[in-house]
C-alpha positions in Angstrom: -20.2 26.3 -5.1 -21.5 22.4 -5.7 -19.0 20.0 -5.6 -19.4 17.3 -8.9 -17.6 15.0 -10.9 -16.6 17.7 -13.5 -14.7 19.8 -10.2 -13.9 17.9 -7.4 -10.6 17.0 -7.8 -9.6 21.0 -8.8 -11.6 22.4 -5.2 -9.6 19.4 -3.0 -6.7 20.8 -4.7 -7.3 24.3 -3.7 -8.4 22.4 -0.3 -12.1 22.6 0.0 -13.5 20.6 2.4 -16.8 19.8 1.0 -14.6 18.2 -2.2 -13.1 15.9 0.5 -16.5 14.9 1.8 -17.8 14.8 -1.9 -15.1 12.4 -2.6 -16.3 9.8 0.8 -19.6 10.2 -0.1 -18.9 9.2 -3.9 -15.5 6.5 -3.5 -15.9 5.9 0.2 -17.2 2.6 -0.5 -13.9 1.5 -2.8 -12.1 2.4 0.4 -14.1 0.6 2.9 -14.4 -2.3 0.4 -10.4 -2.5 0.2 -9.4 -1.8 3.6 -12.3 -4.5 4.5 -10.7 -7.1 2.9 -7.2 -6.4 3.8 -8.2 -6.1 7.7 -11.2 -7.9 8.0 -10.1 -9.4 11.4 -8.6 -6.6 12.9 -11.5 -3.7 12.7 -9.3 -1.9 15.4 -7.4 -0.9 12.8 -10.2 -0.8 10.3 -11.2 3.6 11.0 -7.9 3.9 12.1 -6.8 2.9 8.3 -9.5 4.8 6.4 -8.9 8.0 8.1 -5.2 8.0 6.6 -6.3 7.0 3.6 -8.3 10.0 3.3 -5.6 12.1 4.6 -3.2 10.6 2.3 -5.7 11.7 -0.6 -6.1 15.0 0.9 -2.0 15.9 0.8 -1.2 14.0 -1.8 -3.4 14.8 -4.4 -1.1 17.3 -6.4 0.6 13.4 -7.2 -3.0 12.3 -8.9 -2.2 12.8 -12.9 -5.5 12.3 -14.6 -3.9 11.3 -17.8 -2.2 8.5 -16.0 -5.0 7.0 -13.9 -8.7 7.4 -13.0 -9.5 9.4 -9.8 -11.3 5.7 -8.6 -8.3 3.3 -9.4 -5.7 6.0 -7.7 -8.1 5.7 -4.4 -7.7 1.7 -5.1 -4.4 2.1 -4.9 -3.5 4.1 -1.8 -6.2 2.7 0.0 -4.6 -1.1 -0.7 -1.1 -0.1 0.1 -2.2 2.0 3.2 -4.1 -1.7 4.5 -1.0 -3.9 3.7 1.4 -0.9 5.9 -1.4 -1.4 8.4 -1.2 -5.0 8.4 2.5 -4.8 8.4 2.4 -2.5 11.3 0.0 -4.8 13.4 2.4 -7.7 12.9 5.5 -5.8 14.1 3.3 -4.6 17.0 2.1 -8.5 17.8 6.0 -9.2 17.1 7.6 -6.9 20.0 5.4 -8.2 22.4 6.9 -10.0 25.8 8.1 -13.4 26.4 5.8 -13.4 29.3 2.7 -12.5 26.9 3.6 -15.7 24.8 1.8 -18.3 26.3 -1.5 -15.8 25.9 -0.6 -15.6 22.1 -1.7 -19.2 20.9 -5.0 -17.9 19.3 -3.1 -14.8 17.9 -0.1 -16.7 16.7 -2.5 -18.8 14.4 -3.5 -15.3 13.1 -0.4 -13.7 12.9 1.0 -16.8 11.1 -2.4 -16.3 8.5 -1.6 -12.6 8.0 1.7 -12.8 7.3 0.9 -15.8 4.5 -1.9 -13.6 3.6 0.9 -10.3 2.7 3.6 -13.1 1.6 1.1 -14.2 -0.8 -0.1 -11.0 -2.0 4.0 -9.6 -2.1 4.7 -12.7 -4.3 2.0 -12.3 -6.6 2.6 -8.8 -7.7 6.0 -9.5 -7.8 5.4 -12.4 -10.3 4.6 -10.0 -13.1 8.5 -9.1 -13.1 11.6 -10.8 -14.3 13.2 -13.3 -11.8 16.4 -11.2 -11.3 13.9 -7.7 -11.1 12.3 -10.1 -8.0 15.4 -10.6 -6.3 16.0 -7.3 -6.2 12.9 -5.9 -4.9 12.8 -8.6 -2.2 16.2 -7.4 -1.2 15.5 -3.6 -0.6 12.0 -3.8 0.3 11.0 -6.7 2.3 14.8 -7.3 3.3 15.2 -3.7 3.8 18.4 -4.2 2.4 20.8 -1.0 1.5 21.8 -0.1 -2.6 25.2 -0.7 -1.8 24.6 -4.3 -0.5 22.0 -5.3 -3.0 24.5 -4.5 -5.7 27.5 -6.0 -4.3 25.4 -9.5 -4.1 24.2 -9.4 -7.6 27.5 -8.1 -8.4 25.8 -5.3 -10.6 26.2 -1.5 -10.6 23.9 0.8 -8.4 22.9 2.3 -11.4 21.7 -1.0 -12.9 19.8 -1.5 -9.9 18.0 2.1 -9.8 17.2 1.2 -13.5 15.9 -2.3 -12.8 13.4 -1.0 -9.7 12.3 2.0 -11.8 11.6 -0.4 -14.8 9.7 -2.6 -12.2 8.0 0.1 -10.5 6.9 1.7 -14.0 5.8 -2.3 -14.9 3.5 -2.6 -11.8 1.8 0.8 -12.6 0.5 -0.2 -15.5 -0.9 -3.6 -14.5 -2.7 -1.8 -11.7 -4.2 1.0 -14.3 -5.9 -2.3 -16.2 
């Protein structure tokens, strides 16, 4: 059978292989592109980061809803959040090195110092798009890594407020990521 537009996505869902290399040969390059510019200085991590990307697409793609999103932005989006976990995961590596290895670090501290304004800057931007309190709380469990329980007893609002307020914000960022 020849993989196209019209079937790809239902052969990767009955796990055809040749759908998975249609899909690198036809939205490889928004992959590359993304995980380019999110790692551009650490191509280590550059095939590393593509290969889960495609993995990801591979077992998760009973998730893609083709009434929600095009087959090309859902790539865009794994393949932007699977750089930023790698970049995350780079800096907590760099982070948990020795004392000893410090005085080696003075080139990599200037990077690690750049990537982590780089992801601070890219967090606070998509968090922008949502009310200041919505913010707060989205700083709080996922970049604090803060429990429910202690999120709502600071803002003094009910767990289920807060469940509502991070679906709401979730749902919010979705659709400016469709556009």
């Amino acid at each position: 059978m020849k993989i196209n537009e019209e079937n790809f996505i239902i052969q990767l869902r009955k796990g055809n292989e040749k759908a998975l290399e249609y899909v690198i040969d036809k939205y490889g390059w928004i992959i590359n592109s993304i995980v380019k510019k999110h790692l551009y200085n650490l191509q280590n991590y550059q095939e590393e980061c593509i290969n889960d990307i495609l993995i990801g697409i591979w077992n998760n793609i009973e998730s893609f809803d083709e009434s929600k999103n095009s087959f090309k932005n859902w790539v865009g989006g794994i393949s932007k959040y699977k750089a930023i976990d790698y970049r995350r995961k780079y800096l907590r590596y760099i982070n948990e090195e020795s004392i000893d290895e410090m005085e080696i670090r003075s080139e990599k501290s200037i990077f690690i110092d750049i990537t982590k304004n780089e992801l601070d800057n890219e967090i606070d931007n998509l968090l922008n798009n949502l009310k200041p309190e919505d913010k707060e709380i989205f700083l709080k469990l996922y970049i604090e890594d803060k429990e429910v329980d202690v999120v709502s007893k600071e803002m003094n609002m009910k767990r289920e407020v807060i469940y509502n307020r991070v679906s709401r914000g979730k749902d919010r960022l979705r659709k400016l990521f469709q556009k």
